[in-house]
C-alpha positions in Angstrom: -8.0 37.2 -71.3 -5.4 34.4 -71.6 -3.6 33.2 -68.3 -6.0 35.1 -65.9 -5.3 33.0 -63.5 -1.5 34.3 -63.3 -2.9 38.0 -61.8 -4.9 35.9 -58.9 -2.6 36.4 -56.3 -1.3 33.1 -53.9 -2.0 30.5 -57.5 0.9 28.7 -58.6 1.5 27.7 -62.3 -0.1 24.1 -63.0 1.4 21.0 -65.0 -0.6 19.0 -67.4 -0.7 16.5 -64.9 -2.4 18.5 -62.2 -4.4 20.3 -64.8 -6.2 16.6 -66.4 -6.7 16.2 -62.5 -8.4 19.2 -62.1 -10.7 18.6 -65.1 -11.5 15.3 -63.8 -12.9 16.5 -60.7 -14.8 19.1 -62.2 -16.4 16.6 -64.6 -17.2 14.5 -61.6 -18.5 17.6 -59.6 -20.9 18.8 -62.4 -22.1 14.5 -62.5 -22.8 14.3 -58.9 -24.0 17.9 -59.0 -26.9 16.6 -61.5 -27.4 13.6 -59.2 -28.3 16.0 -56.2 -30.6 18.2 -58.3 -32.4 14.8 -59.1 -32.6 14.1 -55.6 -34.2 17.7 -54.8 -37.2 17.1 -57.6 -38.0 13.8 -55.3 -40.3 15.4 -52.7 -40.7 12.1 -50.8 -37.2 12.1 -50.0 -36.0 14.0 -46.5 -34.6 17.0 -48.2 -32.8 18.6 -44.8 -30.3 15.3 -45.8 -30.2 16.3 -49.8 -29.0 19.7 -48.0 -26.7 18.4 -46.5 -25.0 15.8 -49.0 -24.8 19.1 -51.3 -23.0 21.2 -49.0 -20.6 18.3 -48.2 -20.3 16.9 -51.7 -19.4 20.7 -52.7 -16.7 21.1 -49.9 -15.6 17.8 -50.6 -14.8 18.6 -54.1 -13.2 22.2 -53.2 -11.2 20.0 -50.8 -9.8 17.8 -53.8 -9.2 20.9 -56.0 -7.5 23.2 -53.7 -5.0 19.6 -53.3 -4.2 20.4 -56.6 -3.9 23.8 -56.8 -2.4 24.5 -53.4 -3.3 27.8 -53.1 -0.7 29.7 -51.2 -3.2 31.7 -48.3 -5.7 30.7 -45.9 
């Protein structure tokens, strides 16, 4: 379905601008994201911290697309 994101109610429309920003830090999420499975294989490291880096990583990247997309609700 084209658009889909038009029937999501509280989304705006997005320029091109905001849209090569979004893609950006999706393509930086799915890098780090690869990082911290790396990280999880590595038994020797503490991985209560790896849990916690990919929690914060995650909400940090939600953080920086919901700056973009400025959802209109809580």
């Amino acid at each position: 379905m084209d658009n889909q994101h038009r029937k999501i109610k509280g989304y705006g429309e997005l320029s091109e601008t905001e849209i090569d920003a979004m893609n950006a830090i999706k393509d930086k999420a799915a890098e780090v994201g690869e990082l911290i499975q790396e990280l999880e294989q590595n038994k020797e490291l503490d991985q209560r911290w790896i849990v916690i880096a990919k929690t914060d990583l995650q909400k940090g990247f939600m953080a920086a697309t919901r700056s973009i997309a400025k959802p209109g609700f809580f």
